[in-house]
Every structure is written in C-alpha cells, then in structure tokens.
N, CA, C and O of each residue as an XYZ file, in Angstrom:
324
protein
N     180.345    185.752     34.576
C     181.272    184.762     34.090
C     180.536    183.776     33.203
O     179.684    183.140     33.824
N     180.630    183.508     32.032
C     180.946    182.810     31.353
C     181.459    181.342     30.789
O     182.494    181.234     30.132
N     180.675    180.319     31.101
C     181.775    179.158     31.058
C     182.023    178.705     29.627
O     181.019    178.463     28.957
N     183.247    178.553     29.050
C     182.985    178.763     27.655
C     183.380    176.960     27.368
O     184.251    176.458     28.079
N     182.833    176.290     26.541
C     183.498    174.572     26.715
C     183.251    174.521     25.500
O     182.410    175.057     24.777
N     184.397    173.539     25.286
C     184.355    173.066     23.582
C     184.282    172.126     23.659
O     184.590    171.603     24.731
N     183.855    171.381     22.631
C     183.056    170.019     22.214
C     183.993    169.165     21.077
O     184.211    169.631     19.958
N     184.386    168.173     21.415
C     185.156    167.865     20.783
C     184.108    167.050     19.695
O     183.142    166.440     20.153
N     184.319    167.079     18.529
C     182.790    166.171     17.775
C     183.751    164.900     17.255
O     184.731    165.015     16.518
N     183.305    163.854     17.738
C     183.839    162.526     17.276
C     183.428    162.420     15.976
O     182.374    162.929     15.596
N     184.309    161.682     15.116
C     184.035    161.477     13.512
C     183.173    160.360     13.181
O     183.125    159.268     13.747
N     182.624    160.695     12.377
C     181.412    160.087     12.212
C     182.369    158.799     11.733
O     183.518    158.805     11.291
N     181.541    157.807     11.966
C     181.565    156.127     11.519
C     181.645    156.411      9.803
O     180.965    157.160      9.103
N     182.780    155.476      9.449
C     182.437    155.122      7.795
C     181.679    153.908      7.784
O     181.883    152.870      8.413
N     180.875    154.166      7.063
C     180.175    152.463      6.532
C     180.762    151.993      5.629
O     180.805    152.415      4.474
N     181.491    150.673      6.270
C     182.038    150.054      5.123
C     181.272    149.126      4.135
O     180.417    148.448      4.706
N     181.356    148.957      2.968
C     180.879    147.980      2.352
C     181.141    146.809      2.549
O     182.271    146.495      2.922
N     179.988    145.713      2.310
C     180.354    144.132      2.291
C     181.732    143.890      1.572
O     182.430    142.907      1.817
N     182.022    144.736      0.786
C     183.065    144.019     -0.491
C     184.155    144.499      0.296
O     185.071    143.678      0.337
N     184.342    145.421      0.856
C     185.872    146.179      1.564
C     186.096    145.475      2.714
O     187.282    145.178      2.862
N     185.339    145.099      3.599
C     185.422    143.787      4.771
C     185.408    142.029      4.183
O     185.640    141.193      5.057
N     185.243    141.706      3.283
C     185.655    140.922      2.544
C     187.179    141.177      1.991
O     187.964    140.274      2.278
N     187.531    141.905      1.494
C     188.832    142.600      0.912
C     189.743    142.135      2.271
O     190.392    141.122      2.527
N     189.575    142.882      2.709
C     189.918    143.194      4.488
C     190.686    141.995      5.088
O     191.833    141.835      5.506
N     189.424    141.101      4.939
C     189.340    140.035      5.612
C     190.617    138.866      4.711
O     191.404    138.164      5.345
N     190.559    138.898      3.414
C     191.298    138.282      3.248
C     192.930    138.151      2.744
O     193.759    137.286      2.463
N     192.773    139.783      2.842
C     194.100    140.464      3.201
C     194.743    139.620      4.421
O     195.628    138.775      4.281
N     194.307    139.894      5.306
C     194.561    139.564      6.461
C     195.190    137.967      6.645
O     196.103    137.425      7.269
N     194.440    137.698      5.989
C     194.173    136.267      5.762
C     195.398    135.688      5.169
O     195.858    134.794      5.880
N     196.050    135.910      4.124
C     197.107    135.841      3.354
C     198.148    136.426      4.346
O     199.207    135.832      4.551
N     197.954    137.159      4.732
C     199.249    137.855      5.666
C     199.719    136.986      6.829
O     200.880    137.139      7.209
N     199.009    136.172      7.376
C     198.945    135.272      8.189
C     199.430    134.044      7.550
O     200.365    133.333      7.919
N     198.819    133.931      6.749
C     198.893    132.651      6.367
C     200.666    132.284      5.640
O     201.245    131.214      5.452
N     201.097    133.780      5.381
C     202.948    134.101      5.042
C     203.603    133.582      6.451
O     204.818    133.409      6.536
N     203.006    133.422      7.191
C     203.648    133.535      8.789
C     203.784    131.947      9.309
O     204.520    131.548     10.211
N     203.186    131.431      8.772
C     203.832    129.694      8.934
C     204.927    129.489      8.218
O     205.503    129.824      7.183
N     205.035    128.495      9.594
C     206.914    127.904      8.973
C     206.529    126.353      9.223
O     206.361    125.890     10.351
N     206.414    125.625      8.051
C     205.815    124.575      7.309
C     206.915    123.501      8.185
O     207.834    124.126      8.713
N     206.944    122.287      8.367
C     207.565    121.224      8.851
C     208.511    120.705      7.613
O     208.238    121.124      6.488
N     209.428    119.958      7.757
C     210.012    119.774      7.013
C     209.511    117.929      6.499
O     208.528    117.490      7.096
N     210.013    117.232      5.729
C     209.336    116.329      5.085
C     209.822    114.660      6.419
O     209.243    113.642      6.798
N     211.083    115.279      6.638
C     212.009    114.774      7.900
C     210.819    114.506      9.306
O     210.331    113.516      9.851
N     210.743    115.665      9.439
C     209.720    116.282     10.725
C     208.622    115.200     10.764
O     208.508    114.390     11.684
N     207.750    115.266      9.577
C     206.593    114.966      9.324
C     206.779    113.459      9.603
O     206.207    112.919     10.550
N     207.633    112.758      8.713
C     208.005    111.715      9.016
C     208.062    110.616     10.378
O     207.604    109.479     10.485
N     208.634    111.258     11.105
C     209.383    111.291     12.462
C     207.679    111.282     13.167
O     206.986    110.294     13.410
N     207.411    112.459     13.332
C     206.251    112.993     14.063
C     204.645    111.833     13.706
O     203.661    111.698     14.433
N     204.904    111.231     12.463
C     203.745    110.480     12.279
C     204.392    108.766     12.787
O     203.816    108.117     13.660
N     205.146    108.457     12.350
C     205.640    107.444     13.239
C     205.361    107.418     14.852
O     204.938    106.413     15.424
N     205.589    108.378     15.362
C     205.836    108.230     17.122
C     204.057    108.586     17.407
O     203.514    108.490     18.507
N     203.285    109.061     15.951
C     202.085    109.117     16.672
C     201.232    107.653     16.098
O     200.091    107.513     16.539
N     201.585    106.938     15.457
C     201.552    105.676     14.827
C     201.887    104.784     16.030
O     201.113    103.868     16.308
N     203.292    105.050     16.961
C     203.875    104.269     17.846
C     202.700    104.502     18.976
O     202.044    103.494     19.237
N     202.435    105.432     19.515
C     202.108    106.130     20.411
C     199.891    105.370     19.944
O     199.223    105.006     20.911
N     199.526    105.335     19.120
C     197.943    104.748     19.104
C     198.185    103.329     19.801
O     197.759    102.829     20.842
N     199.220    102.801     18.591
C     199.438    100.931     19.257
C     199.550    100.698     20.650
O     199.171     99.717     21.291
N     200.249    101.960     21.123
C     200.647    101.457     22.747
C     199.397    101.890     23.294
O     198.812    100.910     23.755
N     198.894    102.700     23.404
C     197.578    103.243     24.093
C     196.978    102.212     23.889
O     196.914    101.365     24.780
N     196.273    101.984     22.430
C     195.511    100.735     22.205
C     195.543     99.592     23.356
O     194.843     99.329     24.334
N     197.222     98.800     22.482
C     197.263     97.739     24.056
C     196.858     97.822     25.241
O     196.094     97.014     25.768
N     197.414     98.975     25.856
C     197.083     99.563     26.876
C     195.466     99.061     27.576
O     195.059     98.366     28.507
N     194.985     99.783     26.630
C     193.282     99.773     27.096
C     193.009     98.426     26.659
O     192.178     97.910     27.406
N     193.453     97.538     25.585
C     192.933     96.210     25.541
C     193.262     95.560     26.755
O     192.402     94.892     27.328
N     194.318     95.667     27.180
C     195.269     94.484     28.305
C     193.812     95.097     29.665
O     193.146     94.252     30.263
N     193.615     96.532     29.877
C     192.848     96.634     30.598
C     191.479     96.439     30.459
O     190.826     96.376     31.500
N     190.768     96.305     29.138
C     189.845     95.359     29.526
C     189.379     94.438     29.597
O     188.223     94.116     29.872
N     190.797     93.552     29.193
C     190.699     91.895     29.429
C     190.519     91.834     31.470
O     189.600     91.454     32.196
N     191.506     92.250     31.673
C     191.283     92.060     33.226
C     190.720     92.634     33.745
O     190.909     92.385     34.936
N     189.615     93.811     33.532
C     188.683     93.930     34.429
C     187.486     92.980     33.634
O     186.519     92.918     34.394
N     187.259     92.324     32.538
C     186.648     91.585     32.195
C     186.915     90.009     33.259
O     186.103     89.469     34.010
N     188.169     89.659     32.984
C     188.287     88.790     33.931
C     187.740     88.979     35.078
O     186.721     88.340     35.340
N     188.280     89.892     36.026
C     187.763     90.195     37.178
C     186.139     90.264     37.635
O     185.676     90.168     38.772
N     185.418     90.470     36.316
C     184.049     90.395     36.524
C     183.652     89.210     36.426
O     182.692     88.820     37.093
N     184.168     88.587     35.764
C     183.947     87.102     35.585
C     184.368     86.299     36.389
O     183.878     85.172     36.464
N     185.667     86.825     37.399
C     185.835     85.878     38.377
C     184.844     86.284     39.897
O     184.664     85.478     40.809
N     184.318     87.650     39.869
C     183.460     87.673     41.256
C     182.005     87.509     40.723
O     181.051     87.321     41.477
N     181.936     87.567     39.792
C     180.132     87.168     39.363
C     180.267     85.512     39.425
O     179.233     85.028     39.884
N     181.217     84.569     39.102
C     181.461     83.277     39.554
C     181.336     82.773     40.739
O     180.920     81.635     40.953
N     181.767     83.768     41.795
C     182.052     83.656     43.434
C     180.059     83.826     43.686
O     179.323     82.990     44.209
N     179.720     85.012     43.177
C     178.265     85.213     43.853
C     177.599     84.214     43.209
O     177.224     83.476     44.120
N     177.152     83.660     41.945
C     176.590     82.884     40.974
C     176.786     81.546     41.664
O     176.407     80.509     41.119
C-alpha cells in the first residue's frame, strides 16, 4: 500500500511596491474620508456654545473650590499658629 498525499502549494507572496501601498493607502483613505457626515453650521453653533457654557461653569466650579479649601487652610493653620 501506497499512501499517495497531495500537497497543496500555497501561492507565493507578491511583493508589493512602496508606490502600490502608498496608492493603497490612500485609496482607502479617500474612501473613508466620503463616509463623514459633516455637522451642520446650526450644530456647530449650538455645540460650541454649551461647550463655551460648560468651561465657565467648571471653571467657577474649581475657583469657588479653591477659595474654600484655601480658606479652610487658613482658618486651621490660624487655630495651630
């Protein structure tokens, strides 16, 4: 008996050139870049305001808090002092 087996031969690798993976690449690139859906001028508007609204309040925020833990240091370093 005989064992008879076939070999399947995988295909050899193409080497691509720098210029065809460049090509490639910015194929790709453009194809993607068709795929955004842009904000409208409305949107933008809106969205920079509330992030305009949204710094001031944080801001305060952290000022108001480090007036009073400033205070607070100043009133128990008074107590030990």
């Amino acid at each position: 008996m005989s064992d008879v087996t076939t070999e399947v031969k995988k295909p050899e690798k193409e080497k691509k050139s720098f210029f065809s993976k460049v090509g490639k690449f910015f194929r790709g690139y453009v194809s993607e870049f068709k795929k955004i859906v842009w904000p409208t001028w409305k949107q933008v508007r809106k969205n920079t305001l509330v992030t305009i609204v949204m710094v001031i309040a944080v801001g305060i925020f952290i000022w108001l808090l480090d007036f009073a833990f400033g205070w607070l240091l100043d009133f128990v370093l008074g107590l030990i002092g």
